[in-house]
VOGU-3710 file (C-alpha; in Angstrom, 3 decimals, decimal comma):
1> xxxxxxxxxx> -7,830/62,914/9,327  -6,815/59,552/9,661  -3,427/60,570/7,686  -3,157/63,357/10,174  -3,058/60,481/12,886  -0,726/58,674/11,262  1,748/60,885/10,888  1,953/62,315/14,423  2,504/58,840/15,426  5,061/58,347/13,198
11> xxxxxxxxxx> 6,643/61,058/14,350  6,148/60,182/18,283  7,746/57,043/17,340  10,570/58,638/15,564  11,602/60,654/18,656  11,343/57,780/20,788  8,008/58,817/22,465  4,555/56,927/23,101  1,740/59,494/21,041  -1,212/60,381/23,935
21> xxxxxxxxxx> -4,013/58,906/23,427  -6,148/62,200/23,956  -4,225/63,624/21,071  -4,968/60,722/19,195  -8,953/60,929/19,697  -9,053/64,669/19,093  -7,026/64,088/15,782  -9,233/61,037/14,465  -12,467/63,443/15,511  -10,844/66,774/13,806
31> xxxxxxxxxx> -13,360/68,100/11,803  -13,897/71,237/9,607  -10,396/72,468/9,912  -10,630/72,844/13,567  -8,417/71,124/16,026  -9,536/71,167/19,880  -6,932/70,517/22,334  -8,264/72,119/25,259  -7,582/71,282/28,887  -5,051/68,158/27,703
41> xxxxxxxxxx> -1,737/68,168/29,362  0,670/67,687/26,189  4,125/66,619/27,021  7,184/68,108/24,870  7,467/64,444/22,441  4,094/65,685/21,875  4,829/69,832/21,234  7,885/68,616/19,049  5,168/66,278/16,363  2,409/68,419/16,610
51> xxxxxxxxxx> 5,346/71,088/15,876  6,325/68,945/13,208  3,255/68,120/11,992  1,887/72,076/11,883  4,858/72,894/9,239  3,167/70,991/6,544  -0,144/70,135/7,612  -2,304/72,515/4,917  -6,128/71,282/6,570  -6,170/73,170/9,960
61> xxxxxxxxxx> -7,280/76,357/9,897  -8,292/76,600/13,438  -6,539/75,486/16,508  -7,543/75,822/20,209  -4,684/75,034/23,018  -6,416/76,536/26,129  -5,392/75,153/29,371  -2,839/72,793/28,198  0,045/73,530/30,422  2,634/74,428/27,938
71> xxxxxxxxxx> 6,061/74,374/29,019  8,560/77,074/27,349  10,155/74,717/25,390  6,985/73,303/24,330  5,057/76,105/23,543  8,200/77,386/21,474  8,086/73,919/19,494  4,520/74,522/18,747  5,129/78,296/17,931  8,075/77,443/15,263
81> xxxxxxxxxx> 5,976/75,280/13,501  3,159/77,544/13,199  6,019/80,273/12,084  5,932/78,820/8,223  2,440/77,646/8,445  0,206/79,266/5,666  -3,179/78,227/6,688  -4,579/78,475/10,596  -6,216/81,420/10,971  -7,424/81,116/14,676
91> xxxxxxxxxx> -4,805/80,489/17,195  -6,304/80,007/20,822  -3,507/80,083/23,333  -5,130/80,800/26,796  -4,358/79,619/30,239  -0,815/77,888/29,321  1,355/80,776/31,569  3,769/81,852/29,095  6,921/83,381/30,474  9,657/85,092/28,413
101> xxxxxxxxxx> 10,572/82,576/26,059  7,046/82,542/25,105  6,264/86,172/24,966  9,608/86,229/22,244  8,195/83,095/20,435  5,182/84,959/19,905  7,343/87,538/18,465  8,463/85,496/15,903  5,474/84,137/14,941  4,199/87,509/14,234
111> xxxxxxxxxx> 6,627/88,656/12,067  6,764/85,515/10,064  3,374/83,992/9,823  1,170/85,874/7,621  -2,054/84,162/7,797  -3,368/84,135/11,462  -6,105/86,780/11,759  -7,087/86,041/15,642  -5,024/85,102/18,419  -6,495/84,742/21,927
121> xxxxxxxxxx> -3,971/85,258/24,961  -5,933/85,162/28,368  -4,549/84,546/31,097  -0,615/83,868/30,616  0,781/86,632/32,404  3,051/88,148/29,293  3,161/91,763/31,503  5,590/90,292/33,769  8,373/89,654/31,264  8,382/93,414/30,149
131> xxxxxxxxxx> 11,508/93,256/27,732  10,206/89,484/25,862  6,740/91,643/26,116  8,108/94,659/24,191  9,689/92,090/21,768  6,402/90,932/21,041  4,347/94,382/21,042  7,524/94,906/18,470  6,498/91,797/15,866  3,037/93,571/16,381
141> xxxxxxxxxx> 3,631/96,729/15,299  5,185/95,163/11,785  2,139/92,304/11,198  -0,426/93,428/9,295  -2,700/90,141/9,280  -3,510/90,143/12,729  -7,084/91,015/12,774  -8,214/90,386/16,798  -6,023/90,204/19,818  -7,130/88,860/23,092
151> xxxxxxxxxx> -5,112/89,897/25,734  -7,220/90,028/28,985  -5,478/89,171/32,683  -1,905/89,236/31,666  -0,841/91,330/34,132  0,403/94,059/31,747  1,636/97,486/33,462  1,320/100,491/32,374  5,181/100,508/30,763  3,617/97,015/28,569
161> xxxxxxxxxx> 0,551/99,682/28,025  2,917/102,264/26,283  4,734/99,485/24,101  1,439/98,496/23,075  0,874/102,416/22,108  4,233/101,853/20,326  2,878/98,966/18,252  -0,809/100,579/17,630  1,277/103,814/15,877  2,216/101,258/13,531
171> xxxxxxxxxx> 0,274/98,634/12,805  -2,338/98,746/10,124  -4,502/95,947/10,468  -5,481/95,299/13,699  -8,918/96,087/14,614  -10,315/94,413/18,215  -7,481/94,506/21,280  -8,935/93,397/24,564  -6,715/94,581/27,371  -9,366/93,756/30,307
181> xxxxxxxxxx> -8,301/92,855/33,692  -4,759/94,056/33,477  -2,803/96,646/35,163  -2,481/99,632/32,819  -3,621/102,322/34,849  -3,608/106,449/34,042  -0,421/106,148/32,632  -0,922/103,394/30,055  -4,127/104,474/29,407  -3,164/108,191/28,511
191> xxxxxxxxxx> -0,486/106,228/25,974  -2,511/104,139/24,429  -4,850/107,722/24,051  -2,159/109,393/22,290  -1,401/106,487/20,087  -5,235/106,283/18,397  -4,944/109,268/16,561  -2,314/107,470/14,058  -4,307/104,103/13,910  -6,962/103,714/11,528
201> xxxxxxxxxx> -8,135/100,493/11,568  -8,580/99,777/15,266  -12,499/99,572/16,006  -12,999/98,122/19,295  -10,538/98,800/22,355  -11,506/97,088/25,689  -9,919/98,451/29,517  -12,378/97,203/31,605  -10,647/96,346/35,064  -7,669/98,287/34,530
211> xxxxxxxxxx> -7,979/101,297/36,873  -8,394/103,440/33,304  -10,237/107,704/34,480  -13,439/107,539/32,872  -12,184/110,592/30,490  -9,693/108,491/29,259  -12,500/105,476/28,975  -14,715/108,161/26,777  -11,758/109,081/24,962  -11,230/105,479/23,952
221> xxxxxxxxxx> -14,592/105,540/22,974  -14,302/108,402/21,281  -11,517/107,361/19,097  -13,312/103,781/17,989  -16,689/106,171/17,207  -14,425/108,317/15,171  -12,609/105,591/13,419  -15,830/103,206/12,925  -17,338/106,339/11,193  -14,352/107,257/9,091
231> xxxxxxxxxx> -14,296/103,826/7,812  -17,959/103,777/7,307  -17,596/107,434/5,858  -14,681/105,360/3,705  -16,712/102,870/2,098  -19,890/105,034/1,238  -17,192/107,416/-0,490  -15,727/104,509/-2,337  -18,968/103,619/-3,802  -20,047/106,215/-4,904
241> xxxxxxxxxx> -16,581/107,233/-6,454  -16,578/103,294/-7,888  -20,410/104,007/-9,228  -19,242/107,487/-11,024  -15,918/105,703/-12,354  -18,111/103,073/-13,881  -20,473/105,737/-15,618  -17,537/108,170/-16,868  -15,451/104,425/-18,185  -18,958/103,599/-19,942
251> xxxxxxxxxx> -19,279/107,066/-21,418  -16,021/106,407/-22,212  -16,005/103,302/-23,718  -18,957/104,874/-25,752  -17,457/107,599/-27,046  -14,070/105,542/-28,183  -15,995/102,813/-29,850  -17,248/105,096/-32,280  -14,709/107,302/-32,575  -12,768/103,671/-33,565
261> xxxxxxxxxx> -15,729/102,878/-36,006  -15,020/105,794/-37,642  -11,637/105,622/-38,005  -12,190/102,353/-39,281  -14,162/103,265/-41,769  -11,558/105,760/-42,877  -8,842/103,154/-42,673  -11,013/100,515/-44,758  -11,212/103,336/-47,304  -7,679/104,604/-47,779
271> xxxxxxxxxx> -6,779/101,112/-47,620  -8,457/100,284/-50,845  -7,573/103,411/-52,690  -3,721/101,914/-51,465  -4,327/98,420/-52,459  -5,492/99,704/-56,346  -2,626/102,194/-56,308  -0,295/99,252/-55,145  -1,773/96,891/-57,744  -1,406/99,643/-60,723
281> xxxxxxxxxx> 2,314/99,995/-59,393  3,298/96,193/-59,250  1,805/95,529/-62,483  3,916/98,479/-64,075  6,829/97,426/-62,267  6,694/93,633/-63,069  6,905/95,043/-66,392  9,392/96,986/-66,151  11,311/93,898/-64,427  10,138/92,041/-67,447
291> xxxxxxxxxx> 11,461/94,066/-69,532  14,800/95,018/-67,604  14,980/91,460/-67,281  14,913/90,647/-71,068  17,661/93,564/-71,668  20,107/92,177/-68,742  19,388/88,475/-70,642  20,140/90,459/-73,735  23,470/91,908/-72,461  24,461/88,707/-70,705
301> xxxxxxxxxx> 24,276/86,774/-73,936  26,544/89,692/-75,549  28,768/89,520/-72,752  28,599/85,678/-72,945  29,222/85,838/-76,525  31,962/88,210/-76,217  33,495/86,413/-73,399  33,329/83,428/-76,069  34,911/84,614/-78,941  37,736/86,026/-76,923
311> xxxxxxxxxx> 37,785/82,222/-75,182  38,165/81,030/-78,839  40,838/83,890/-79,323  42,796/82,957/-76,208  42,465/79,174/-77,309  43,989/79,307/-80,700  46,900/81,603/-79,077  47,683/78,539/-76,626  47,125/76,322/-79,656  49,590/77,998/-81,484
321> xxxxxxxxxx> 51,772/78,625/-77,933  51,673/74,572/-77,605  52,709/74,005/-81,335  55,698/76,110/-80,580  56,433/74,388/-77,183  55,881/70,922/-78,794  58,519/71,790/-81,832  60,721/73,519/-78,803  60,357/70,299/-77,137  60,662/67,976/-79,927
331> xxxxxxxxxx> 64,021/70,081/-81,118  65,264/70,250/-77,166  64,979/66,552/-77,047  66,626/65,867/-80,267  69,393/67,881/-78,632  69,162/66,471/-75,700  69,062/62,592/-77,588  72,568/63,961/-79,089  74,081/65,097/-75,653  73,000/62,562/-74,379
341> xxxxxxxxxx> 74,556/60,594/-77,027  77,942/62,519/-76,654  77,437/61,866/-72,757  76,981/58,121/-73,536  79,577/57,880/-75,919  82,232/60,186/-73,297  81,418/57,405/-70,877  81,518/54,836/-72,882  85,124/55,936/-73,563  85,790/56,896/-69,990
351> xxxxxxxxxx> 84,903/53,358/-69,325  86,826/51,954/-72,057  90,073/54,227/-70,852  89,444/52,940/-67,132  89,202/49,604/-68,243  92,412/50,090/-70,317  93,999/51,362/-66,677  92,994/48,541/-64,884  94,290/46,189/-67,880  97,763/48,033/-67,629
361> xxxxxxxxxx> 97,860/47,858/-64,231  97,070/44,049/-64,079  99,757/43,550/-66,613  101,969/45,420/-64,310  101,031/43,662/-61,385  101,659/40,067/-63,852  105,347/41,594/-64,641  105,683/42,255/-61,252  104,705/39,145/-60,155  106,583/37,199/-62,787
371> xxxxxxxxxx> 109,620/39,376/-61,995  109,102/38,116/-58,072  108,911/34,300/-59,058  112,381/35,325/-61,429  113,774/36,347/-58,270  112,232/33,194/-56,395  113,385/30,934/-58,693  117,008/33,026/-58,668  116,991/32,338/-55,041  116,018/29,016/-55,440
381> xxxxxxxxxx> 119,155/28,558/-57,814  121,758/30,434/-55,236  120,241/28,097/-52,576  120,855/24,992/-54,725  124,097/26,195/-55,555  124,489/26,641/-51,736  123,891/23,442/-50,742  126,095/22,059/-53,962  128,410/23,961/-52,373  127,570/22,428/-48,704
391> xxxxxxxxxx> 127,544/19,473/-50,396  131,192/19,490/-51,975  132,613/20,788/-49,129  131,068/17,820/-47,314  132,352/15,869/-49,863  135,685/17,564/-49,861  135,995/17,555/-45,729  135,334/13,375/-46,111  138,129/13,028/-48,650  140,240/15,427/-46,227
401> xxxxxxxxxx> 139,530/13,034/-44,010  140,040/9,763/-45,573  143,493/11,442/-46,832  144,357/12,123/-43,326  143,076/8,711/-42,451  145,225/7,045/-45,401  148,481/9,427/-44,661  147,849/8,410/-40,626  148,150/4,953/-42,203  151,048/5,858/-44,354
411> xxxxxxxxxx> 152,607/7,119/-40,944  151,533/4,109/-38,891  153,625/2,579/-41,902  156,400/4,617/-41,972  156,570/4,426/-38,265  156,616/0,824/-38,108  159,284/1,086/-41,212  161,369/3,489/-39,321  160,730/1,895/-35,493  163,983/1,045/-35,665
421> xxxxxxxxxx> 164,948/4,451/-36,551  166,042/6,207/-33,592  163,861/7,053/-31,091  164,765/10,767/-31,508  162,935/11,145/-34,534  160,231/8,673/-34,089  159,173/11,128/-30,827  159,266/13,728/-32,991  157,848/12,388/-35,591  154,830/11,160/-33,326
431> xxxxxxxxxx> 155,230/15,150/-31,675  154,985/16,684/-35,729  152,004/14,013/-36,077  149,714/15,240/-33,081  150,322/18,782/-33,908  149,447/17,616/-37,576  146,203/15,950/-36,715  145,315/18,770/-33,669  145,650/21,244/-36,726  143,634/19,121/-39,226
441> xxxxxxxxxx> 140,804/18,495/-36,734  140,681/22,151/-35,932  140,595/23,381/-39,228  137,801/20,378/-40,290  135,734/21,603/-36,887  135,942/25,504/-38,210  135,048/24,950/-42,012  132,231/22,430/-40,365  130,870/25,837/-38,227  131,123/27,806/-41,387
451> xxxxxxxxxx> 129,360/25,425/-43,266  126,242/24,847/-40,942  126,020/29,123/-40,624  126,044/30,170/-44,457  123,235/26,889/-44,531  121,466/28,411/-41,985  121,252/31,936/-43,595  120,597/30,689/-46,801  117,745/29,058/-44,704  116,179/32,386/-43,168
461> xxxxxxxxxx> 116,741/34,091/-46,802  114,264/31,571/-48,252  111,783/31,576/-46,102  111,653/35,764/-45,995  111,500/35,543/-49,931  108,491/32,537/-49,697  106,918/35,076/-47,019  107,184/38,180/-49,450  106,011/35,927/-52,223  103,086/35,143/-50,195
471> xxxxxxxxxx> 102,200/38,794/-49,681  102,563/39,767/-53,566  100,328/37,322/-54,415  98,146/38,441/-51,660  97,848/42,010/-53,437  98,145/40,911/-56,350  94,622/39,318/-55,920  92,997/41,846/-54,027  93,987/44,472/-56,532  92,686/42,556/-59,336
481> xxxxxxxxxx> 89,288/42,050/-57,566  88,734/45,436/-56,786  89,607/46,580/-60,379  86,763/43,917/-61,281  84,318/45,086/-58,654  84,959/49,310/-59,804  84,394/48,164/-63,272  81,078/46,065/-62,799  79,810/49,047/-60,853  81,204/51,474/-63,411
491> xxxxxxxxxx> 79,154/49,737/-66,261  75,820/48,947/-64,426  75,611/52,613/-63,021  76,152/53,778/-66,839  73,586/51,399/-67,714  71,080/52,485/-64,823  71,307/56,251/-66,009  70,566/55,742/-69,867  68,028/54,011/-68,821  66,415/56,503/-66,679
501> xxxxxxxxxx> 66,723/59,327/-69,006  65,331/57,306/-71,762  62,322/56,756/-69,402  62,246/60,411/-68,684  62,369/61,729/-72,064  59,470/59,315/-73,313  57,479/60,771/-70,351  58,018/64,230/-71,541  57,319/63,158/-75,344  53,728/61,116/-73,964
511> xxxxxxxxxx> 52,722/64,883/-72,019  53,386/66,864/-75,011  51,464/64,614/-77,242  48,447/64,694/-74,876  48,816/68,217/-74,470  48,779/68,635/-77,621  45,437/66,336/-78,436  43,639/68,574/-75,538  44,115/71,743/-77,234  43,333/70,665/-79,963
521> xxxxxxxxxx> 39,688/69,043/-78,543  39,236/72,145/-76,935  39,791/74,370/-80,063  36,971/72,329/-81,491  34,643/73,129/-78,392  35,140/76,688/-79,248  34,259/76,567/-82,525  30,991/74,698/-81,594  30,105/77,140/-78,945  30,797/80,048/-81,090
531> xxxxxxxxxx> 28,283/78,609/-83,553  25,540/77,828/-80,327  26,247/81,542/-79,327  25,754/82,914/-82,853  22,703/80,645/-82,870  21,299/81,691/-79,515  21,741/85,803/-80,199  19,659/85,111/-83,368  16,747/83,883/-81,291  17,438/86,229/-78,433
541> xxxxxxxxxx> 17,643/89,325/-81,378  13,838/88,008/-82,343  12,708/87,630/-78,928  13,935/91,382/-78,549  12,191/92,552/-81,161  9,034/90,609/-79,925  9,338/91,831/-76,586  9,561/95,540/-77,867  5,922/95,341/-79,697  5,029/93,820/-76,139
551> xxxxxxxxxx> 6,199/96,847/-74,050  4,653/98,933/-76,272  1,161/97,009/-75,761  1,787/97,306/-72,419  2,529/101,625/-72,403  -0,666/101,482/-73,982  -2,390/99,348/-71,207  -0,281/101,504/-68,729  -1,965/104,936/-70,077  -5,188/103,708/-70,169
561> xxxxxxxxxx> -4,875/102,412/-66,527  -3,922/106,002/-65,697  -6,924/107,064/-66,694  -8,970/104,683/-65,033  -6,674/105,587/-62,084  -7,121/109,239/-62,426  -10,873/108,375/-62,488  -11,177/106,450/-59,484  -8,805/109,275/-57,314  -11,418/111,351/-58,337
571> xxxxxxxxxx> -14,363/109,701/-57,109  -12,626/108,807/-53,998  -11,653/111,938/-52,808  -15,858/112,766/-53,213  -16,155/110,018/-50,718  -13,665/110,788/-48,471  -15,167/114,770/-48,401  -18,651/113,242/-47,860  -16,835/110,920/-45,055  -15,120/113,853/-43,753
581> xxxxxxxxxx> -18,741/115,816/-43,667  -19,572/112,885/-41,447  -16,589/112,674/-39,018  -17,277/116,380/-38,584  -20,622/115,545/-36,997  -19,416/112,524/-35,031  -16,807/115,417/-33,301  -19,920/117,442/-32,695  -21,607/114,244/-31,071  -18,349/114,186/-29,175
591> xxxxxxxxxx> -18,085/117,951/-27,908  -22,142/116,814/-26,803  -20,729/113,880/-24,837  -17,764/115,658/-23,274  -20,822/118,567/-22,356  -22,515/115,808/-20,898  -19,382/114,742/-19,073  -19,032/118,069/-18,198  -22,032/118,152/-16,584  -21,878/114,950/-14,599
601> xxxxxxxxxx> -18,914/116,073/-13,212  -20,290/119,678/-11,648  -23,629/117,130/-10,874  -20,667/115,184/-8,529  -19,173/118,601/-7,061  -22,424/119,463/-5,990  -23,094/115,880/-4,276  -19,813/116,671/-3,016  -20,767/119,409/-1,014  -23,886/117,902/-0,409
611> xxxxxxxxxx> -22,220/115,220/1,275  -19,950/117,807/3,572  -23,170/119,460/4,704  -24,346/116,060/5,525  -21,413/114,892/7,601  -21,528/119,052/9,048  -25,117/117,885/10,376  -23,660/114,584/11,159  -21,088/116,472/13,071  -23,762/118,642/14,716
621> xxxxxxxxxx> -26,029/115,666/15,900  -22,831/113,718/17,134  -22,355/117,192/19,369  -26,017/116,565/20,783  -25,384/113,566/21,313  -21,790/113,706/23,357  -23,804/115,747/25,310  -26,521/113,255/26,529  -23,993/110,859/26,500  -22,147/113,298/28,778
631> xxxxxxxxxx> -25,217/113,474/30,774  -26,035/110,384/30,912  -22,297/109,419/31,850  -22,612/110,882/35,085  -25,607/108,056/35,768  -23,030/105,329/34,586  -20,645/106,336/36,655  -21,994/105,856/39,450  -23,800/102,319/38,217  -19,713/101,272/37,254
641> xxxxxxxxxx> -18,496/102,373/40,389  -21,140/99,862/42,298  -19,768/97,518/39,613  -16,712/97,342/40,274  -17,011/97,374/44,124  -18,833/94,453/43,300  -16,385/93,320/41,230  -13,031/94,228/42,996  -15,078/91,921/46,215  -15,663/89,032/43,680
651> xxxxxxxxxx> -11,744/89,278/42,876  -11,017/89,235/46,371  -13,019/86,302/46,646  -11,672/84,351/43,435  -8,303/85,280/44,791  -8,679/83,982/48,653  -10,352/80,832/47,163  -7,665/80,786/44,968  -5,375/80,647/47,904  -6,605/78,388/49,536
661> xxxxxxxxxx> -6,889/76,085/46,911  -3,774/73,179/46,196  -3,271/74,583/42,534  -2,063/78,200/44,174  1,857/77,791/42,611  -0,657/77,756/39,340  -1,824/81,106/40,088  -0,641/83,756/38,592  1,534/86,736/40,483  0,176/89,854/41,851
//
């Protein structure tokens, strides 16, 4: 309990609330299941955890709230948590004036909660709400754990009366309503009449205080008699119906043991008779695997040796297919040595013919070159010969010149010899002299022009024969290199493919002499499996012959077995006719128990009827008995009528105290 505690204080905490200290002491003294919260004011923190707390709480199983001045909001808090609650079965509720949002919280708790069996309602005034009251007369009508319902002074009319009809036409487990001190009147009363034909279950109906005719009071009454003794009627017919189904099972039971025995019995039998016959059968037919066996070995080994000699036949075919591929090989590589011979020898010439070429053309390119130095050095001469030339006429133009110089001195001379010669000719001889020595220095200043222009194109001619001289030897060179270069590659590329074919032809000559080594190892193998083979079908021709004198031993065995066999069908089909002798008078036993059965049964037709005359006189005495009730009714009547004088002057009295008390806003409405 002390978890209990615990937890709705952790919860009031949670929410922000102080936990009452009322609560507190009723939770630390719950015991037996029960929880008493009676006359305590609980606040809605407290509603919410106790709310909380009633959603997984699994040790209350009763749980009293009367007086406690639920709010709506707290009362609905308390009624969703009992909603998925599984274990309170007594839910005490009175006193807490409930008003439509409790009337439709009830609701929902009776259509969800399946374990509550009694649920007390006094005083709450649920009448006044009529449609949140026919929401909850609706959840009623669809529980079917509700086993009590207390619902005395709740000011319920007579149109709450006929919902409450509604709900009784449907529900099937409720069995004490208490509708004192309400307001249902003829009306509701006749409904709730009508409705009690179509419930079974309901056993005690209280309208005291409601204004109900006492006809529809008796009728009540009436009903519950009827339905208390069709329930009683109910059980005593369920007994005895549960005795007889016990005695016809036992009989039952009985009469299929031994009929089992029996057939057991017959089964053990023909289970034997099958387990020799299946013996008798293997045993011949391991023999005949045996011997099937030994003829399939037999076969195989033929088949092997077969298979064998044609190996060895298909072996010394590729022996002699390999001897005639090796001497195919050996003369296609002899012709293939002298092509490639011819091909060697064809290049070797090629190469000697190129090389022959290239000589040629270097001794071309020699005569060519020596022909271009014959020309150089020709040039060389006409140049020398050209500047002898230059030379002379140099040499020439200075003795011009000196013999101009020595005949202006011979002049000078002459003039000075012939000064005294008239002056006539001396003026023209000095006139004849200038023109003389104008035309000798003109012709010396032209033949020195000429001169320096032939030397100067003699000049350009040798260097454009130095600069072709230059170039021929240029290509001269380069030709001769690359003649080199295509003949080094001409002559290692010859060298590279001999080579390679001489590689590739010992390859093929190693292959064929390998080849020719594995045939003939496996031509050997043959032979020596041929000879295991022959050896082998020797032994397997005297195992034949042994197993033969064994299958005959074992015919013999076989026929003798038949007769055993034929023997033991015989006596077993005596035992089975002496068993079926027996199973003939076990089915007579069994006609004698389903007599017996037989008999039982008309014995429980005629307590049948028995038991309809009974409830006939039952019927009868009930008759006599309406009728002194009916008699003595009349005395009641008039005792209830002082009664409730009495009583309707106590209400009056209740009611002006009431209102004149300071709790009359409390009260509940007229």
């Amino acid at each position: 309990m002390e978890e209990f505690q615990r937890a709705y204080s952790r919860l009031c905490k949670e929410s922000g609330a102080e936990p009452q200290e009322t609560v507190l002491q009723q939770l630390h003294g719950l015991l037996r299941g029960r929880l008493d919260l009676a006359t305590q004011s609980l606040t809605l923190d407290t509603c919410r955890a106790l709310g909380k707390l009633l959603q997984k709480e699994a040790l209350l199983k009763e749980l009293v709230l009367s007086d406690c001045m639920l709010s709506d909001e707290g009362a609905t808090l308390l009624l969703q948590g009992l909603c998925v609650n599984t274990v309170v079965r007594f839910l005490d509720l009175k006193g807490n004036n409930l008003r439509a949002a409790g009337a439709e919280a009830l609701g929902k708790l009776l259509q969800q909660n399946k374990s509550i069996q009694s649920l007390t309602l006094e005083w709450n005034n649920l009448g006044t709400w009529e449609a949140a009251f026919a929401t909850f007369c609706g959840a009623l009508a669809a529980n079917s754990t509700l086993r009590q319902l207390d619902l005395r002074n709740n000011q319920i009319s007579h149109k709450g009366a006929e919902e409450l009809a509604l709900a009784l036409r449907s529900n099937a487990g409720l069995q004490q309503l208490d509708l004192r001190w309400n307001h249902i009147g003829l009306l509701g009363g006749r409904a709730l009449v009508d409705s009690l034909p179509s419930n079974r279950t309901l056993r005690r109906l209280e309208l005291a205080g409601n204004s109900v005719p006492g006809d529809i009071l008796r009728a009540v009454e009436q009903a519950m008699g009827h339905n208390q003794d069709r329930q009683a009627t109910f059980r005593e017919s369920q007994a005895r119906a549960h005795v007889l189904s016990k005695e016809v099972r036992h009989l039952r039971e009985e009469k299929s043991r031994q009929f089992l025995d029996l057939m057991e019995t017959i089964n053990r039998q023909r289970e034997e008779i099958a387990k020799s016959s299946r013996a008798s059968a293997a045993r011949v037919g391991q023999l005949q695997e045996a011997l099937s066996e030994r003829h399939s070995v037999i076969s195989a080994l033929k088949a092997k040796l077969q298979m064998t000699e044609a190996a060895l036949a298909l072996s010394e075919q590729k022996a002699q297919d390999l001897g005639e591929r090796l001497a195919g090989a050996e003369h296609g590589q002899r012709g293939l040595a002298q092509r490639q011979a011819e091909e060697r020898r064809l290049e070797q010439q090629e190469a000697a013919d190129r090389e022959s070429k290239l000589l040629r053309d270097l001794s071309a390119a020699n005569e060519k070159n020596l022909l271009l130095r014959s020309q150089v050095d020709e040039l060389e001469r006409q140049v020398k010969a050209q500047q002898e030339q230059l030379f002379l006429s140099r040499q020439e133009l200075a003795t011009t010149s000196a013999k101009l110089k020595m005949r202006a001195v011979q002049a000078e001379e002459r003039l000075e010899l012939e000064k005294k010669r008239s002056r006539q000719s001396l003026e023209d001889a000095e006139r004849l002299r200038f023109k003389e020595v104008e035309h000798m220095s003109r012709r010396l200043e032209e033949g020195e022009k000429a001169a320096q222009e032939r030397a100067q194109r003699l000049e350009a001619a040798r260097l454009s024969l130095e600069e072709e001289l230059s170039r021929v030897k240029a290509a001269v060179l380069s030709e001769r290199g690359q003649a080199e270069e295509e003949l080094f590659k001409a002559k290692s590329q010859a060298r590279l493919e001999e080579q390679q074919r001489l590689a590739h032809l010992e390859e093929k000559l190693r292959l064929l002499a390998q080849a020719r080594d594995e045939a003939q190892s496996s031509c050997l193998q043959q032979k020596q499996t041929v000879a295991d083979a022959r050896a082998r079908a020797s032994q397997l021709g005297l195992q034949v012959e042994g197993l033969r004198r064994r299958l005959e031993e074992l015919q013999q065995e076989l026929s003798d077995k038949d007769q055993e066999k034929t023997a033991e069908v015989t006596r077993v089909r005596v035992e089975l006719q002496e068993q079926s002798g027996r199973l003939q008078a076990a089915l007579a036993a069994q006609e004698a128990l389903k007599e017996k059965t037989a008999a039982l049964e008309r014995q429980l037709k005629v307590m049948a009827s028995d038991h309809r005359e009974a409830l006939l006189d039952r019927e009868s005495e009930n008759a006599c008995l309406r009728e002194k009730l009916r008699l003595k009714e009349a005395e009641i009547s008039r005792i209830r009528d002082e009664e409730a004088q009495r009583a309707s002057f106590l209400q009056n009295a209740v009611l002006a105290y009431v209102q004149g008390s300071p709790l009359r806003t409390l009260s509940p409405p007229k």
